[in-house]
VMD Tcl script that builds the backbone (N, CA, C; Angstrom):
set m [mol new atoms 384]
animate dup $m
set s [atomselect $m all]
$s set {name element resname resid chain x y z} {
  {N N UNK 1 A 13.607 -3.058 19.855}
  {CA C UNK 1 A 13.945 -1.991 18.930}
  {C C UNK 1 A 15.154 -2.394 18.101}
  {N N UNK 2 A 15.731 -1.852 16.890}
  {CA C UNK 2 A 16.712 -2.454 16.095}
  {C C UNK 2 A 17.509 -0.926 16.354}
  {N N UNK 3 A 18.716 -1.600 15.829}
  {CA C UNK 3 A 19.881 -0.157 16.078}
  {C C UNK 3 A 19.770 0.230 14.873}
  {N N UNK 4 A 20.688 1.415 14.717}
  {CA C UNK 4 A 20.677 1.923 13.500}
  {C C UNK 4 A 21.602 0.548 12.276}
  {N N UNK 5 A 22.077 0.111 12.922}
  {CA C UNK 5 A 22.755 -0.822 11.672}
  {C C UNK 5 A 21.813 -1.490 10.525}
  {N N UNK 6 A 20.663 -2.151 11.546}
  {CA C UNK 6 A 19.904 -2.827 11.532}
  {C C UNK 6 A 18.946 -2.093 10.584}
  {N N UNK 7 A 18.670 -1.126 11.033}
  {CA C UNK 7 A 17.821 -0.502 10.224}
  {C C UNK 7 A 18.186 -0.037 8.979}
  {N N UNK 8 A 19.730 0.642 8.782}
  {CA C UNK 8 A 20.274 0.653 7.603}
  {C C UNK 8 A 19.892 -0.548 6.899}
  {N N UNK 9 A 20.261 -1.711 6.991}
  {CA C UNK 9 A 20.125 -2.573 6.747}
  {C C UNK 9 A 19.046 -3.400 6.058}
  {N N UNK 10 A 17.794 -2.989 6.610}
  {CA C UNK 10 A 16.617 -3.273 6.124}
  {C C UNK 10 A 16.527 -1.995 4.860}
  {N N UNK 11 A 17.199 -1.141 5.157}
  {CA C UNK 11 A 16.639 0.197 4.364}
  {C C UNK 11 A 17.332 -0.467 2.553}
  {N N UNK 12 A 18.235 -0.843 2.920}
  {CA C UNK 12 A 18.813 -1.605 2.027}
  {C C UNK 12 A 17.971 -2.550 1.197}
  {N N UNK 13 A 17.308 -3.130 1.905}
  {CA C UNK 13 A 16.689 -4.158 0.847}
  {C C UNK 13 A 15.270 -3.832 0.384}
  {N N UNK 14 A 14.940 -2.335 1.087}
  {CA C UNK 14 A 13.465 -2.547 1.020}
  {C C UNK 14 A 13.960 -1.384 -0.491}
  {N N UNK 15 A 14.938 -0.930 -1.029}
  {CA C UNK 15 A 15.376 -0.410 -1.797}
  {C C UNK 15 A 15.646 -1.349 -2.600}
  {N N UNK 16 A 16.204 -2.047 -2.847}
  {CA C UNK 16 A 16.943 -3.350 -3.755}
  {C C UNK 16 A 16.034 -4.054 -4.201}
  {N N UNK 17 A 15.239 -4.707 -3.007}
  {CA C UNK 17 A 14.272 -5.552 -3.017}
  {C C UNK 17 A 15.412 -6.962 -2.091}
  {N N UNK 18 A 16.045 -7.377 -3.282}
  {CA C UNK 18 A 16.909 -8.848 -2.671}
  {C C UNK 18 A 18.517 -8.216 -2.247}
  {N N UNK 19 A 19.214 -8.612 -1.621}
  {CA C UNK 19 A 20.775 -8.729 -1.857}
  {C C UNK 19 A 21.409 -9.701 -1.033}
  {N N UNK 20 A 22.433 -10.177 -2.230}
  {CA C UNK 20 A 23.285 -11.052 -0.979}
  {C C UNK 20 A 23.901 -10.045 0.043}
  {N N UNK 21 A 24.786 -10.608 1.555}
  {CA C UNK 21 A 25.568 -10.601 2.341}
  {C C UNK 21 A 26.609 -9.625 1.799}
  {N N UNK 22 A 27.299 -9.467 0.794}
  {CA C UNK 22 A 28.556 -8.842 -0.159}
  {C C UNK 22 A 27.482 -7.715 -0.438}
  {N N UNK 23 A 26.757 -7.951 -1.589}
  {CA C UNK 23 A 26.063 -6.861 -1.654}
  {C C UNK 23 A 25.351 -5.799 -0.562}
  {N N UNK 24 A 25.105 -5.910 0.521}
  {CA C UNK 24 A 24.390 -5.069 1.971}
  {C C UNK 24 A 25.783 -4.417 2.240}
  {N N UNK 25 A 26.615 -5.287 2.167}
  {CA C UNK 25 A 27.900 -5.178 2.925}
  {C C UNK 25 A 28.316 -3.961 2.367}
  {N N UNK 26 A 28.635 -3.336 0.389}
  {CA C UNK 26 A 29.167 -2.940 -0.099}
  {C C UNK 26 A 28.126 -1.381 0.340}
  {N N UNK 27 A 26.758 -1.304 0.306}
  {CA C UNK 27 A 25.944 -0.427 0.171}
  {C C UNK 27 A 25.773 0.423 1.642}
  {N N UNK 28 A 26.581 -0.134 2.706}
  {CA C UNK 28 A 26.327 0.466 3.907}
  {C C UNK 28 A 27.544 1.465 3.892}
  {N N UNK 29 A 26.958 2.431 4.870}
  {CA C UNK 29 A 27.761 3.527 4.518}
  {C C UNK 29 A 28.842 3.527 4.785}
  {N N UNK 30 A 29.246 3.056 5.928}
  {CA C UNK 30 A 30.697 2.313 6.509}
  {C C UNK 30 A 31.193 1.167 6.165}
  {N N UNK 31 A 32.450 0.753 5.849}
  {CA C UNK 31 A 32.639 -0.496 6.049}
  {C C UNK 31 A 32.317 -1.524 7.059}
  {N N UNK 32 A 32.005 -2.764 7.110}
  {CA C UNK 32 A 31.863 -3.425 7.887}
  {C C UNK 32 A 31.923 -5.194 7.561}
  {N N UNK 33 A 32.891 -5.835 8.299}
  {CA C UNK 33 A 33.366 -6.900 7.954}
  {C C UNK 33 A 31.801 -7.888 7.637}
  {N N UNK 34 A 32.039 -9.193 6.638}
  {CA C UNK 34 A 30.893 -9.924 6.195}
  {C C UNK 34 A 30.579 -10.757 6.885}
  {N N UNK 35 A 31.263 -11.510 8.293}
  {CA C UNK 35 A 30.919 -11.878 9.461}
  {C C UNK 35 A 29.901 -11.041 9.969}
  {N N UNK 36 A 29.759 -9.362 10.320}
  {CA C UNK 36 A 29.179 -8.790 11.018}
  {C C UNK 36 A 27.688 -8.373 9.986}
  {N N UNK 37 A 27.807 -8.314 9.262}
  {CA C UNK 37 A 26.834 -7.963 8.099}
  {C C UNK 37 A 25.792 -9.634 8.179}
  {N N UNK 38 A 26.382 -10.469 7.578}
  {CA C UNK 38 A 25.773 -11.682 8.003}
  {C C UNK 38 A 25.029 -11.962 9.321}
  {N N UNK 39 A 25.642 -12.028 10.494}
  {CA C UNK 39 A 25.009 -12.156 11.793}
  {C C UNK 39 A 23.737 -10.973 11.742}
  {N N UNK 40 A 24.058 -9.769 11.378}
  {CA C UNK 40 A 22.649 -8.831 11.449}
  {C C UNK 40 A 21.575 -9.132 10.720}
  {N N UNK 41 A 21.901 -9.652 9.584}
  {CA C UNK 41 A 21.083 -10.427 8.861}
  {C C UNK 41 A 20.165 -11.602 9.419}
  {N N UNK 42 A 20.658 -12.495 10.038}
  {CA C UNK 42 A 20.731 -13.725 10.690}
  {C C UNK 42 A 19.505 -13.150 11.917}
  {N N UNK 43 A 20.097 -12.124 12.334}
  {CA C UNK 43 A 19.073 -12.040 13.789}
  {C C UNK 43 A 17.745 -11.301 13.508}
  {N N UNK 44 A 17.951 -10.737 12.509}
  {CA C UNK 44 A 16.433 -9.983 11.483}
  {C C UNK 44 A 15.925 -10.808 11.235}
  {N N UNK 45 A 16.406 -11.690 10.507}
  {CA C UNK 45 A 15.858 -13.187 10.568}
  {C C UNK 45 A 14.970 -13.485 11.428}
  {N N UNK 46 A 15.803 -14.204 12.585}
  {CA C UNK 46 A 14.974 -14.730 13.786}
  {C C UNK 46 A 14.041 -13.889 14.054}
  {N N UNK 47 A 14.298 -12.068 14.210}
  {CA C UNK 47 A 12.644 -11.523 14.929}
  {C C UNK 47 A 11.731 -11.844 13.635}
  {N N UNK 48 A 11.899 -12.225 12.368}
  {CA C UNK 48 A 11.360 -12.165 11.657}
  {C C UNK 48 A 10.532 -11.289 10.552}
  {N N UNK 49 A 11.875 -10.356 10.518}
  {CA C UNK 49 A 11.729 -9.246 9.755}
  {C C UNK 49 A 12.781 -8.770 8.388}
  {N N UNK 50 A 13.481 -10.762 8.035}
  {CA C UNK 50 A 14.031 -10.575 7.186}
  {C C UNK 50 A 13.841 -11.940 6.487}
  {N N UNK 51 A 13.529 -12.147 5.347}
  {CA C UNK 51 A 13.817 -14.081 5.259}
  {C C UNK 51 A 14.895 -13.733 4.202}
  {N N UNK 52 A 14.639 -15.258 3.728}
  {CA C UNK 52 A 16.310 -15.633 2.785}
  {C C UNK 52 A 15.639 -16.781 1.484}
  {N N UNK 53 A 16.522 -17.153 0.370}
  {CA C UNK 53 A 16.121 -17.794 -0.336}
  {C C UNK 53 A 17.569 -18.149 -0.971}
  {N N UNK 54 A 17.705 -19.378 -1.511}
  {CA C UNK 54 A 19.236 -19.875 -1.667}
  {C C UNK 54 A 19.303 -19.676 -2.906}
  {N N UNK 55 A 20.114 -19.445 -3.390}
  {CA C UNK 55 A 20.704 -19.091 -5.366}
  {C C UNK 55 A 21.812 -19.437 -4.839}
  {N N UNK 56 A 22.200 -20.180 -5.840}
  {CA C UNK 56 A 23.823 -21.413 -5.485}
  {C C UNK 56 A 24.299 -21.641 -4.650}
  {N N UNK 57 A 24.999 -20.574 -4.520}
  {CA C UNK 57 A 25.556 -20.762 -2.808}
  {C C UNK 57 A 25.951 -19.728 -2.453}
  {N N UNK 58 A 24.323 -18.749 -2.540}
  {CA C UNK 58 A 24.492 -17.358 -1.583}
  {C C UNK 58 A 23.277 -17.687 -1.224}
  {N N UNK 59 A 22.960 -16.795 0.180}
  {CA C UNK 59 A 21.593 -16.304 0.294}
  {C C UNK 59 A 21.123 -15.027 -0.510}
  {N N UNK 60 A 19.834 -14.776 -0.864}
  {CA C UNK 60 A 19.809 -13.661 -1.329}
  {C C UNK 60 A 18.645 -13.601 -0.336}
  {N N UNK 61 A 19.138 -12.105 0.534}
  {CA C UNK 61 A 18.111 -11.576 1.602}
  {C C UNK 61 A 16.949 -10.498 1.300}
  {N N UNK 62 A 15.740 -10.777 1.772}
  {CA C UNK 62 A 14.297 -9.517 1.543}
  {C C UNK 62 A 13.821 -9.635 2.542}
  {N N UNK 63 A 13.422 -8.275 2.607}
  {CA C UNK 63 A 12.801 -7.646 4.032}
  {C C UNK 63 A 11.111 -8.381 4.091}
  {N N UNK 64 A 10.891 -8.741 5.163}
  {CA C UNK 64 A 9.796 -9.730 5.237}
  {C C UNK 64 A 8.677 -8.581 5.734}
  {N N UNK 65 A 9.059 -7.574 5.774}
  {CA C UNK 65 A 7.797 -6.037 6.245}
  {C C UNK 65 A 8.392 -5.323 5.863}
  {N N UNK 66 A 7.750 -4.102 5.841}
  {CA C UNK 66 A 7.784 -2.944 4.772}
  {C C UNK 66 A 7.682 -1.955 5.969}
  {N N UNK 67 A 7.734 -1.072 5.392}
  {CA C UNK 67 A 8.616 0.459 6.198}
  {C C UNK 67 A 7.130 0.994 7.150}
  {N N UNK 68 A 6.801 0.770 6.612}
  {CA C UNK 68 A 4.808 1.073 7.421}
  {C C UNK 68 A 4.845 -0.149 8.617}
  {N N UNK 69 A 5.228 -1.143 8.349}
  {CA C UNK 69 A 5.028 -2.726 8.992}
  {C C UNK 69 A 5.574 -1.901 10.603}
  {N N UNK 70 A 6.897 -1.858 10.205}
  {CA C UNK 70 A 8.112 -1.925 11.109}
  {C C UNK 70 A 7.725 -0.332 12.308}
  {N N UNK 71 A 7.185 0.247 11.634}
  {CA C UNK 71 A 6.951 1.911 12.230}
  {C C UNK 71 A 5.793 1.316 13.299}
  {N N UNK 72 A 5.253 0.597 12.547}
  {CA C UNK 72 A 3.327 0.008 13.713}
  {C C UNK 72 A 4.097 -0.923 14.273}
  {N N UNK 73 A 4.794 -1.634 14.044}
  {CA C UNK 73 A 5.736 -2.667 15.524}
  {C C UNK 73 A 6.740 -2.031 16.359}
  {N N UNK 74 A 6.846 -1.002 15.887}
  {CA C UNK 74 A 7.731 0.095 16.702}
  {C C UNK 74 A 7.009 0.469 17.758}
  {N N UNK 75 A 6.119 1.371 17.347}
  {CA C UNK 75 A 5.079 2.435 18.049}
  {C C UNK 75 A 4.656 1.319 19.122}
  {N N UNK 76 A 4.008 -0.066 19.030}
  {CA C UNK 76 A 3.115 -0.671 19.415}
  {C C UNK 76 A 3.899 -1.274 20.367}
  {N N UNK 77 A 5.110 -1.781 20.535}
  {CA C UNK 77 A 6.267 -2.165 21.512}
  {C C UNK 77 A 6.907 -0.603 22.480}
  {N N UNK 78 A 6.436 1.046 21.895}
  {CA C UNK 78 A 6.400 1.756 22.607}
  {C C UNK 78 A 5.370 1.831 23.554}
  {N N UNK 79 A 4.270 1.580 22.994}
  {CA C UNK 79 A 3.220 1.597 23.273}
  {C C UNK 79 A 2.692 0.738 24.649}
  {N N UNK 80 A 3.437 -0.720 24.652}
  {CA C UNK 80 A 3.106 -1.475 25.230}
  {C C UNK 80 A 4.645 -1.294 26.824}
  {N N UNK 81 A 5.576 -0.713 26.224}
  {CA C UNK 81 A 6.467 -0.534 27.417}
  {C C UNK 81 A 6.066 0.923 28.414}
  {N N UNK 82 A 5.722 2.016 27.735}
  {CA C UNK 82 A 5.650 2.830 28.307}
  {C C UNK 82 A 3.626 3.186 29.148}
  {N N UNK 83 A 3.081 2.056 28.335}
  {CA C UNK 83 A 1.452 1.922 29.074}
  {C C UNK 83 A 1.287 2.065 30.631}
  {N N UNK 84 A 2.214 1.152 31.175}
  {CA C UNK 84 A 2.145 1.034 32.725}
  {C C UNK 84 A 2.289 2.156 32.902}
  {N N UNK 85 A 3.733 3.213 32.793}
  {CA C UNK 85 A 4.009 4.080 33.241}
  {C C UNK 85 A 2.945 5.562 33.159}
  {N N UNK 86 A 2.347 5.342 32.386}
  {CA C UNK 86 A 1.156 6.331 32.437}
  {C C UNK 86 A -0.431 5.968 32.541}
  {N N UNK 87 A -0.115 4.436 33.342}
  {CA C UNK 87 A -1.429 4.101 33.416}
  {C C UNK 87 A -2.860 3.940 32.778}
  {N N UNK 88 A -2.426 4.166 31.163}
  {CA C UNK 88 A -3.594 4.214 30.069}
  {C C UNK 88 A -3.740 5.588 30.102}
  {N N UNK 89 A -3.341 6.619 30.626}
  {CA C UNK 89 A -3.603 8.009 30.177}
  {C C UNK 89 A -2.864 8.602 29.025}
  {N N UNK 90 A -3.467 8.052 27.949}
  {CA C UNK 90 A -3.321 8.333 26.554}
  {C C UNK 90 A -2.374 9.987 26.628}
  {N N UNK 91 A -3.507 10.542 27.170}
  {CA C UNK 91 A -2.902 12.396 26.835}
  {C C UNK 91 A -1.857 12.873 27.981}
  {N N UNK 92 A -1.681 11.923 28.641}
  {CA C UNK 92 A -0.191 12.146 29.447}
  {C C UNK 92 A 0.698 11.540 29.023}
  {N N UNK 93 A 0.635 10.576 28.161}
  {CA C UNK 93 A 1.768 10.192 27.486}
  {C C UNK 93 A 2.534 11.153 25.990}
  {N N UNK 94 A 1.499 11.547 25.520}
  {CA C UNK 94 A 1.494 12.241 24.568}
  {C C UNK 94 A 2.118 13.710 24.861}
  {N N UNK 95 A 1.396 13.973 25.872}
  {CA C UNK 95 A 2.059 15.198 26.268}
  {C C UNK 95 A 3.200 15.412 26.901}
  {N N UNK 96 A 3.494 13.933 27.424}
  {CA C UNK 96 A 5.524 14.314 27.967}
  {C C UNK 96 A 6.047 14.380 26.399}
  {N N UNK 97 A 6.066 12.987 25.965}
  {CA C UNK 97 A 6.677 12.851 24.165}
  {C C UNK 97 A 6.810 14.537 24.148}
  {N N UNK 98 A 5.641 14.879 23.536}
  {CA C UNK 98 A 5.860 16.125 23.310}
  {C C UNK 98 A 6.759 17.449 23.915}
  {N N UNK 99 A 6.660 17.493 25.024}
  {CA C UNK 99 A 7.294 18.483 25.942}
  {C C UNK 99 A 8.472 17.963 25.807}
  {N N UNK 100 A 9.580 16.794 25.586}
  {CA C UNK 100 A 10.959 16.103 25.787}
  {C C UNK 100 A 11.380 16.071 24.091}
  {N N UNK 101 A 10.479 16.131 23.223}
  {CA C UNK 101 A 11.060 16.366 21.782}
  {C C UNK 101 A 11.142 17.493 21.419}
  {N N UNK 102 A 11.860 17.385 20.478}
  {CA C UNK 102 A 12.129 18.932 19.622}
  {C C UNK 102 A 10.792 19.074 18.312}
  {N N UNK 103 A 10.034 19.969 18.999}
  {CA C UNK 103 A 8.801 19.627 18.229}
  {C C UNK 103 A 8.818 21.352 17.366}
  {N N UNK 104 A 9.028 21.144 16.249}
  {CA C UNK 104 A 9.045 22.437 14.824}
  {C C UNK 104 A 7.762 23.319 14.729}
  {N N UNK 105 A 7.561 24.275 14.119}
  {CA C UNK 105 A 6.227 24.498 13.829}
  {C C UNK 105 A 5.604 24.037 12.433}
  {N N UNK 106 A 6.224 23.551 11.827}
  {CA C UNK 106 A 5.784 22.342 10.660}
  {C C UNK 106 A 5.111 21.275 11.226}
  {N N UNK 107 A 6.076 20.475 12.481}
  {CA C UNK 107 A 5.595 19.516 13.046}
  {C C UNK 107 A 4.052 19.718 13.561}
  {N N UNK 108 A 3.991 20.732 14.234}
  {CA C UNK 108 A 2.948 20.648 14.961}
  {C C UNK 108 A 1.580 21.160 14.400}
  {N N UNK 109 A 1.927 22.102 13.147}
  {CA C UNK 109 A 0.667 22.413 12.327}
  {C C UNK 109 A 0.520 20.551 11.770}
  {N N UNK 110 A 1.198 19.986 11.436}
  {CA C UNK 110 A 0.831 18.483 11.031}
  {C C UNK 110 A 0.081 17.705 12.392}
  {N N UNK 111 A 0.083 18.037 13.520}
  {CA C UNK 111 A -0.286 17.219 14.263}
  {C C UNK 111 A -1.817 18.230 14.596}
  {N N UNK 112 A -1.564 18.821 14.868}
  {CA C UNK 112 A -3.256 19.918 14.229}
  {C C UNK 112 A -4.186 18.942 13.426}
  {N N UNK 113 A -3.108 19.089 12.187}
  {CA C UNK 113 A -4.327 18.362 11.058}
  {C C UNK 113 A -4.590 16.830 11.425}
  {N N UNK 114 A -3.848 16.039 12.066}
  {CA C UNK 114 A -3.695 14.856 12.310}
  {C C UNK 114 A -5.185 14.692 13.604}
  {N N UNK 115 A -4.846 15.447 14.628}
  {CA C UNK 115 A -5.986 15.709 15.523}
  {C C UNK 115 A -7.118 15.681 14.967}
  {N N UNK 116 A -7.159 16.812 14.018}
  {CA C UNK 116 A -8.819 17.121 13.271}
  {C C UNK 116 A -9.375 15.970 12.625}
  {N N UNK 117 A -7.838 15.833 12.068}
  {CA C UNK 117 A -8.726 14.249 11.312}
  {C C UNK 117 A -9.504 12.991 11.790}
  {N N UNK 118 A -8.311 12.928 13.276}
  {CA C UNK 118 A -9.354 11.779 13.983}
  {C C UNK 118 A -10.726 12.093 14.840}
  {N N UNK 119 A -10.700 13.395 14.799}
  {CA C UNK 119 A -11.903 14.283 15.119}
  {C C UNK 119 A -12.670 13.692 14.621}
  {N N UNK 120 A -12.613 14.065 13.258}
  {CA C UNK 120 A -14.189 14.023 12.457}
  {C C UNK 120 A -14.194 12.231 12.008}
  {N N UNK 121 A -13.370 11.978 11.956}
  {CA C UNK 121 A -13.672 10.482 12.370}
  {C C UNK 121 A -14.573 9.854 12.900}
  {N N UNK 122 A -13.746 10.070 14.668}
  {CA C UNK 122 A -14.494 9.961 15.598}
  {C C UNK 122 A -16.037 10.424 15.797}
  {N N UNK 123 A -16.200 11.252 15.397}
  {CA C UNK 123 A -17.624 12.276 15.153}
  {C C UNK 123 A -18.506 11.767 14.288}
  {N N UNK 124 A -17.861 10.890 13.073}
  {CA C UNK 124 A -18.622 10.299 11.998}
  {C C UNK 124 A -19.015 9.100 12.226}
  {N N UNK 125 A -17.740 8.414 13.161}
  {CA C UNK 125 A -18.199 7.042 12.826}
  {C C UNK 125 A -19.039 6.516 14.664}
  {N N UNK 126 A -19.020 7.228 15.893}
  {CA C UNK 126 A -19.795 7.033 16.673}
  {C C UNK 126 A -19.071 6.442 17.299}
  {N N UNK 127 A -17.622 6.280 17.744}
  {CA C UNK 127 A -16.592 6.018 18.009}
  {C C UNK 127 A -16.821 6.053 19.746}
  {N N UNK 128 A -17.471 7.506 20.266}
  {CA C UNK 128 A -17.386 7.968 21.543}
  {C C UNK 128 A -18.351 7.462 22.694}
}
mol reanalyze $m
mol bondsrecalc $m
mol representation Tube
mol addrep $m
């Protein structure tokens, strides 16, 4: 999972598109020294969710996935830690989430429609 820095961080470029190190640095909401801005950079890098490209003698950094990318490698690393613990029972997992969040009644008329949808999906495409 990435911390919030991190994620600021990406939020940054997927806005920008490119920025150097100075530039991320200036746009985060806090200050934060260009040693520490750099290294976060650096390790986005390595998971491979940031690359780099050289212009003189800066990097200029872009997010190597997009905001959809990062949400399905999220979910799917939830997905894959919390599996054991509910043994593949899809609707017991779903249903703690639920019962332990603060779930709105906006939220949940959306998850209504979200249900129905994979309903008739499921129903259409022979799924079952």
């Amino acid at each position: 999972m990435l911390t919030e820095l991190q994620l600021e961080i990406l939020r940054i470029l997927w806005e920008r598109g490119e920025a150097t190190v100075p530039e991320v640095q200036r746009a985060l909401g806090e200050p934060r020294a260009h040693t520490t801005v750099a290294t976060l950079l650096s390790r986005l890098e390595e998971r491979g969710l940031v690359t780099h490209r050289a212009e003189r003698r800066q990097y200029l950094y872009r997010a190597a996935v997009t905001e959809h990318d990062l949400r399905e490698l999220a979910v799917n690393e939830f997905s894959e830690a919390a599996a054991p613990l509910y043994a593949g029972d899809m609707t017991a997992m779903v249903s703690h989430l639920l019962s332990v969040a603060q779930v709105g009644r906006e939220d949940l008329a959306r998850l209504r429609e979200l249900i129905r949808g994979l309903e008739e999906r499921s129903e259409g495409g022979g799924d079952e």
